[in-house]
N, C-alpha and C positions, 0 to 999 in steps of 0.2 A: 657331075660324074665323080666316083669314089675308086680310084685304081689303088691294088694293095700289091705290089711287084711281094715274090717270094720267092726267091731263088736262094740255094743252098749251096754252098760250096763241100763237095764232097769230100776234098782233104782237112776240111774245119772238122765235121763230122767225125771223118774217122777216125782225127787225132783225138778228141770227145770221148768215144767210145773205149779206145786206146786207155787213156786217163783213166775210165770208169772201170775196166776191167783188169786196171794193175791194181788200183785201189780197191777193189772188192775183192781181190785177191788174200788181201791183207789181213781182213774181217775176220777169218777165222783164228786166224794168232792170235788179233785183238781181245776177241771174245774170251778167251782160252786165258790171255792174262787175267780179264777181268775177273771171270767165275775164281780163278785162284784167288785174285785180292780178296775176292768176298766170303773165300772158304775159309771159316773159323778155323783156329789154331787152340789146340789146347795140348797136345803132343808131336802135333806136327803127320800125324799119320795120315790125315785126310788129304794133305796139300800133296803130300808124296805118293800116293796111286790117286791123281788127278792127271791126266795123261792126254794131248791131245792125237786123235790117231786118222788121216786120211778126212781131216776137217771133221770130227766126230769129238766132243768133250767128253770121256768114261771116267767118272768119277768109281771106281770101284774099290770099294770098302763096306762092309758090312751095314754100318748107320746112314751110308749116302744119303736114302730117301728122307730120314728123319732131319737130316741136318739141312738137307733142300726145303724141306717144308716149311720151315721156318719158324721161329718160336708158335709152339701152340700147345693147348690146352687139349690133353687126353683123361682115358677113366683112371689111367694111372698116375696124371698130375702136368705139369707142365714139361714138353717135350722141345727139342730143337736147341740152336745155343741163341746165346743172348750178342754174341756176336755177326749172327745172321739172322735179325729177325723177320725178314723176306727172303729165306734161303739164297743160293744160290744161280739159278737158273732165271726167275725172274729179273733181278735185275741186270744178268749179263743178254737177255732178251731184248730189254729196254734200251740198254746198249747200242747193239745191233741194229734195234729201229732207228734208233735216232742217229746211228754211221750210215746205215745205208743214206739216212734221207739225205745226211751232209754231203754224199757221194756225189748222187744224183743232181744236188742242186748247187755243184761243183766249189764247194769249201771243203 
């Protein structure tokens, strides 16, 4: 005979979930430093309408898109800085995946 007893104690849990949902609270500050660390500087204009707004990252400035995009090759030569050359947005993504996972697998 194989007995597997599985009882849960309800205040373990909830204190669990407690934990999980101050911590993923956080994530969107975190994220919001990140994408700044990775936003190239060359006047400083981009860092400073870099905003975060109701958990929302708006990078708004004119070359946003280009500078996200990350170094690359156009008809007009090579585009993007060479201080970002996975723009922005993917690596504070990457970020993200890998906070959440630590969240959830409570580190």
């Amino acid at each position: 005979m194989v007995e597997l007893d599985v009882k849960f104690n309800s205040n373990n849990i909830s204190n669990m979930l407690k934990e999980i949902k101050r911590e993923l609270k956080k994530v969107p500050q975190e994220a919001y430093n990140v994408f700044l660390a990775t936003t190239p500087v060359k006047t400083g204009n981009a860092k400073r309408n870099t905003k975060l707004r109701n958990d929302v990252i708006q990078a708004d400035y004119p070359y946003a898109e280009v500078l996200d995009k990350g170094r690359h090759m156009t008809t007009r030569g090579l585009r993007g800085s060479e201080q970002a050359p996975e723009g922005m947005t993917k690596p504070t993504e990457q970020y993200i995946h890998d906070r959440v996972n630590r969240i959830f697998k409570g580190k």
